[in-house]
C-alpha positions as a Markdown table, in Angstrom:
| # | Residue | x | y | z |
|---|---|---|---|---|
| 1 | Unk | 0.0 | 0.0 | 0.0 |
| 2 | Unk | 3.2 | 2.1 | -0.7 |
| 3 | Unk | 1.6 | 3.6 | -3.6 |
| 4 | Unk | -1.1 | 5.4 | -2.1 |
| 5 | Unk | -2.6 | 8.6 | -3.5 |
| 6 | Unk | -1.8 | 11.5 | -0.9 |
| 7 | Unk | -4.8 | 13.2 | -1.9 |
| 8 | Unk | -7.4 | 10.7 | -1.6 |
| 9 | Unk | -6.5 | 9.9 | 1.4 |
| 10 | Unk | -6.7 | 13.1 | 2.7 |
| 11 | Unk | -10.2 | 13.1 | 1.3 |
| 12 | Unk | -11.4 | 10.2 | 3.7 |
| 13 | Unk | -11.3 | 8.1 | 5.8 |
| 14 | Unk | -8.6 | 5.2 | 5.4 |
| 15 | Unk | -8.0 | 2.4 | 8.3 |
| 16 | Unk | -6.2 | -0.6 | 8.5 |
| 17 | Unk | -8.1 | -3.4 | 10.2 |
| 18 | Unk | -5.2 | -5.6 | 12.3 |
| 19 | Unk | -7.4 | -8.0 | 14.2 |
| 20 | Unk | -9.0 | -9.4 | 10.5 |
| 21 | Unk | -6.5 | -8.3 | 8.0 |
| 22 | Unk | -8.9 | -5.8 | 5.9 |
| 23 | Unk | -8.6 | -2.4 | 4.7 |
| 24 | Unk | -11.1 | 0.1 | 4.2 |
| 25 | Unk | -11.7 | 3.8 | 3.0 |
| 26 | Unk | -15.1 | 5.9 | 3.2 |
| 27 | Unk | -15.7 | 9.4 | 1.5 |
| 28 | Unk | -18.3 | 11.4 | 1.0 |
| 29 | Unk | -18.5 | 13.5 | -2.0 |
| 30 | Unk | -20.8 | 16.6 | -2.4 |
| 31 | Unk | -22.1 | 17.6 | -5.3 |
| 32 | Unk | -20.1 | 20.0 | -8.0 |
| 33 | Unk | -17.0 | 20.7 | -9.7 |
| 34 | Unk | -15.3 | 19.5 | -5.6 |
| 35 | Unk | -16.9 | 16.4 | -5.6 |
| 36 | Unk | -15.6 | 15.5 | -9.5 |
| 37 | Unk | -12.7 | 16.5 | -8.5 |
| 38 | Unk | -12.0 | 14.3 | -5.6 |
| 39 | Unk | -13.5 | 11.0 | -7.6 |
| 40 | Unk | -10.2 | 11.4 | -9.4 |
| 41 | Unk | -8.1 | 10.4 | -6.1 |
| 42 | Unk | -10.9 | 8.1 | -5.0 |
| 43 | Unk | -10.3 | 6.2 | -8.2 |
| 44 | Unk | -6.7 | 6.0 | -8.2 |
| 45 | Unk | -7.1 | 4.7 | -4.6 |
| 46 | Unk | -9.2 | 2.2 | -5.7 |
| 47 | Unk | -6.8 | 1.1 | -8.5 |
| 48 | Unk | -3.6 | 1.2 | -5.5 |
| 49 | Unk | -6.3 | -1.4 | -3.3 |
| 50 | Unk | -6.2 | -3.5 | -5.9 |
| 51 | Unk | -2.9 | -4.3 | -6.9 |
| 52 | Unk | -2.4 | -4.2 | -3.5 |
| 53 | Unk | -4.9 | -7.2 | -2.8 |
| 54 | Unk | -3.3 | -9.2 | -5.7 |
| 55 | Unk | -5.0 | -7.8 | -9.0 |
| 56 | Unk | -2.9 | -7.2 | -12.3 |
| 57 | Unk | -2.8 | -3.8 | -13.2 |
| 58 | Unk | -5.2 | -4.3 | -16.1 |
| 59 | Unk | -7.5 | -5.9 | -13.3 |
| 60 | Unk | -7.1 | -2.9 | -11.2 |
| 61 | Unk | -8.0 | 0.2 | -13.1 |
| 62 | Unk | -10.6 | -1.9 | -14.8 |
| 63 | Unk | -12.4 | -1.9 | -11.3 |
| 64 | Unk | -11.7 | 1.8 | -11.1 |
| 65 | Unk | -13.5 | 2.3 | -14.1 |
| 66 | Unk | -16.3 | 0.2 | -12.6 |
| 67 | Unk | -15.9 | 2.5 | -9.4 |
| 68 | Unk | -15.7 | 5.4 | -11.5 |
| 69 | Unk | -19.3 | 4.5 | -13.7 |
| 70 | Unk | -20.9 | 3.7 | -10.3 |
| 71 | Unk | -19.9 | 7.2 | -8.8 |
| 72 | Unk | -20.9 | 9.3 | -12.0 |
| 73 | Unk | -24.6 | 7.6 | -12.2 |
| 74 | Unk | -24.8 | 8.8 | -8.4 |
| 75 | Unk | -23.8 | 12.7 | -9.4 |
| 76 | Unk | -26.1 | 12.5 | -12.8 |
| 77 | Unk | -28.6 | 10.3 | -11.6 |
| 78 | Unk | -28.6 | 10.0 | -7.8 |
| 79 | Unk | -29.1 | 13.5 | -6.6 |
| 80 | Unk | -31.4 | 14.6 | -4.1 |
| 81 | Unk | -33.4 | 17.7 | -3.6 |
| 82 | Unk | -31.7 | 19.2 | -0.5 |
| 83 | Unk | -28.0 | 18.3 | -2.0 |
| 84 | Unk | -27.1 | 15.3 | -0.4 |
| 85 | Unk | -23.5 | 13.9 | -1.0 |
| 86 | Unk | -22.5 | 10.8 | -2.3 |
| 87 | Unk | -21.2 | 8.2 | 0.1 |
| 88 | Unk | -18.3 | 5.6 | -1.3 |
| 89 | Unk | -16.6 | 2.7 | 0.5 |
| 90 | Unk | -13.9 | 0.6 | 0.0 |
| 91 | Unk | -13.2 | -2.6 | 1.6 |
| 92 | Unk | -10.3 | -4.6 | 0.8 |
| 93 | Unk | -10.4 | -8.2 | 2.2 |
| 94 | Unk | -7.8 | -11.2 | 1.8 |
| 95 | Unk | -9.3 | -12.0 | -0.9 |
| 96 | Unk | -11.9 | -9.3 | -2.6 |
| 97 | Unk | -12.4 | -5.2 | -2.8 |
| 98 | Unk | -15.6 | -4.7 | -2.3 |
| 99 | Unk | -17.2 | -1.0 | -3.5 |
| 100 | Unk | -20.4 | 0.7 | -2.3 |
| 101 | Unk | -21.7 | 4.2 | -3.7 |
| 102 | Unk | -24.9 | 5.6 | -2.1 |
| 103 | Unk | -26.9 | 8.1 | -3.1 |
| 104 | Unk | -29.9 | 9.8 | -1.6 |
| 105 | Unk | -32.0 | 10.6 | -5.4 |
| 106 | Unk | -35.0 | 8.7 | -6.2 |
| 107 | Unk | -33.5 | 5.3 | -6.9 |
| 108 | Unk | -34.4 | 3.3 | -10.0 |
| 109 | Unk | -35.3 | -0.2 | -11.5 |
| 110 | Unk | -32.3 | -2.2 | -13.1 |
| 111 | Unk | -34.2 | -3.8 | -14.7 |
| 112 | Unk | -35.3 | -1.4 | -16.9 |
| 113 | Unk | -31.9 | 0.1 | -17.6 |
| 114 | Unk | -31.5 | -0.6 | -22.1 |
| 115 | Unk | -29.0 | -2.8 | -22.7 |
| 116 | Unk | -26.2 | -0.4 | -24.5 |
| 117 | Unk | -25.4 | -4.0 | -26.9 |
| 118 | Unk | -28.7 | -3.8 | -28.8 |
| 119 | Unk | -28.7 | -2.4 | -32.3 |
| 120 | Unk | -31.3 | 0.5 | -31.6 |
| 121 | Unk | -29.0 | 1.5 | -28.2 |
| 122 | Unk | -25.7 | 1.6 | -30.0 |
| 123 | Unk | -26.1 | 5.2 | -31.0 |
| 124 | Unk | -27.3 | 6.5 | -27.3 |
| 125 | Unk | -24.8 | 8.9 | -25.4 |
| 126 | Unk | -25.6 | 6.9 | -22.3 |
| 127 | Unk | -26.5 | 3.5 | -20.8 |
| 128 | Unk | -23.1 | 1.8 | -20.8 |
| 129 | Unk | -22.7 | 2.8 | -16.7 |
| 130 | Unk | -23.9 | -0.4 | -15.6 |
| 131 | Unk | -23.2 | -2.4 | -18.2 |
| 132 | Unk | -19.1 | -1.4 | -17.6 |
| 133 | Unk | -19.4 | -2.1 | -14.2 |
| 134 | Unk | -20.5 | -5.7 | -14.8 |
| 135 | Unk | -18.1 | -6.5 | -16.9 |
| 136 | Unk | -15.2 | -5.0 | -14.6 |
| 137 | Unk | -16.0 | -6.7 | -11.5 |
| 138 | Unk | -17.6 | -10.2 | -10.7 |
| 139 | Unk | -20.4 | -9.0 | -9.2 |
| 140 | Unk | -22.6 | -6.1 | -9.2 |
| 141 | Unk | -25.4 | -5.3 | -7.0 |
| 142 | Unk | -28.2 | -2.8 | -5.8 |
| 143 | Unk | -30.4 | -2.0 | -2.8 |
| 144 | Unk | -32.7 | 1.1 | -2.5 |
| 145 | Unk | -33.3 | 1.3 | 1.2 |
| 146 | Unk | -37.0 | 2.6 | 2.4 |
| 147 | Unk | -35.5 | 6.1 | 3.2 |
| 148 | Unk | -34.6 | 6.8 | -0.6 |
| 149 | Unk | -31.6 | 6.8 | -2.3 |
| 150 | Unk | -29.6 | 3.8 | -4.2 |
| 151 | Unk | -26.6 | 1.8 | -2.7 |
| 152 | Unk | -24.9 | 0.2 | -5.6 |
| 153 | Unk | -22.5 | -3.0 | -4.7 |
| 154 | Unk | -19.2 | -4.4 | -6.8 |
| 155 | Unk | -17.3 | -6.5 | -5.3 |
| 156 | Unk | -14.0 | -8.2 | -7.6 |
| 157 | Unk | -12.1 | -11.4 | -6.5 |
| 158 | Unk | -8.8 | -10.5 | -6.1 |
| 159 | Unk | -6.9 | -13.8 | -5.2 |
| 160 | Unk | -8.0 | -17.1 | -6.4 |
């Protein structure tokens, strides 16, 4: 964990776990050119955790990217009315990192996201968000707790 980006983890909070061997990072990005900005360190911090866990470096910034498609759907999508920020966790594990992004907007069904593959969604200038992040991490998942708001889930084996 050398390699760690200064920045980002000025941005949050970062803690070693001793007793189970984990490592985890929260933030909490509000909205506007601030909150763009920092998703740049909380990327790269993302990539670091990682390698660090045992992913290639392909492997690693792909799940950035995944990170990164997660936490731009929460600032275009995922906004509430009084300006809540945007809440992201990561939780390195022996052998996963595991990503969560809440939001506070008005949540929507998965379901019913168009699949950017199809011939008549080829041309659209958006709708790939999810599909990235299920093809950069081993699994993707999403709650939408009573309150409001979406909590989005990837997790990416990083050791066999």
């Amino acid at each position: 964990m050398v390699d760690l980006d200064a920045e980002a983890l000025r941005l949050g909070r970062f803690r070693r776990h001793r007793r189970s061997g984990t490592w985890s990072a929260r933030f909490v990005l509000g909205p506007g050119p601030d909150g763009e900005a920092a998703l740049d360190h909380v990327e790269d911090l993302a990539v670091c955790m990682g390698r660090a866990g045992g992913l290639d470096q392909d492997g690693a910034v792909f799940v950035g990217v995944a990170l990164r498609e997660a936490v731009v759907n929460a600032f275009r999508h995922g906004r509430s009315t009084d300006g809540a920020p945007t809440r992201i966790g990561l939780h390195l594990t022996p052998d996963s990192l595991v990503i969560t992004v809440r939001d506070r907007g008005p949540g929507f069904d998965p379901e019913r996201v168009a699949d950017p593959c199809n011939d008549e969604n080829l041309a659209l200038g958006n709708g790939r968000g999810i599909y990235y992040m299920r093809c950069f991490t081993d699994r993707v998942s999403f709650v939408f707790p009573r309150r409001g708001g979406s909590v989005v889930r990837l997790a990416k084996k990083t050791r066999p």
